[in-house]
Phi, psi and omega in degrees: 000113159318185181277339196288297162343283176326295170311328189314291203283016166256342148336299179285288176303346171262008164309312197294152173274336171180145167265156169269101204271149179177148183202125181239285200252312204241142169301125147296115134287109153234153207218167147304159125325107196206335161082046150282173163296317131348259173301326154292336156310297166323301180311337182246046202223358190315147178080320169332128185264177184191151195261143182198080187060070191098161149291135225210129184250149169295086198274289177252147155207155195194166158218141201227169171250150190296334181287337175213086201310161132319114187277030170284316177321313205282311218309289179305329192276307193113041195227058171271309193302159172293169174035233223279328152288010184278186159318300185290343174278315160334263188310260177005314185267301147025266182319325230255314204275323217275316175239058152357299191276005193270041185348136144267143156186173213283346146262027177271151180265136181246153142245111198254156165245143170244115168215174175217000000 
């Protein structure tokens, strides 16, 4: 991996106003969708380390829709449950503060990276 490579995701995250962090086994990133390069270099990069606040190995990447999460996402955040823990109350107020100008809704496309 060049150096330019190596720079991307720490590119993308300091672009980003926040990504939505969670972590049980694995850091949970999730960001919009937005198909820069950034993210596409990140979409191919599974097993890959990148620097992110550190070195990092790429366990998953992916994009998904809110409407129908991965269910590596519930897996991984620990957020299964009903009501005030699930996922979506969670993520909903996340979204609600952080991209205002942004509707959620069952089609938005998210992009999350999973790494340890």
């Amino acid at each position: 991996m060049n150096s330019e490579q190596h720079d991307l995701p720490a590119y993308l995250f300091r672009r980003q106003r926040m990504a939505f962090q969670v972590g049980y086994r694995l850091n949970v990133y999730i960001l919009p969708f937005e198909d820069d390069p950034a993210q596409r270099w990140l979409l191919g990069s599974e097993g890959a380390e990148v620097e992110l606040d550190g070195r990092v190995r790429v366990q998953h990447c992916f994009v998904t829709r809110y409407g129908d999460v991965d269910p590596r996402v519930r897996e991984e955040t620990g957020l299964r449950g009903e009501g005030v823990s699930s996922f979506e109350r969670v993520f909903q107020r996340y979204w609600a503060q952080e991209y205002p100008d942004r509707p959620l809704s069952d089609d938005t496309r998210l992009f999350v990276l999973m790494t340890a």
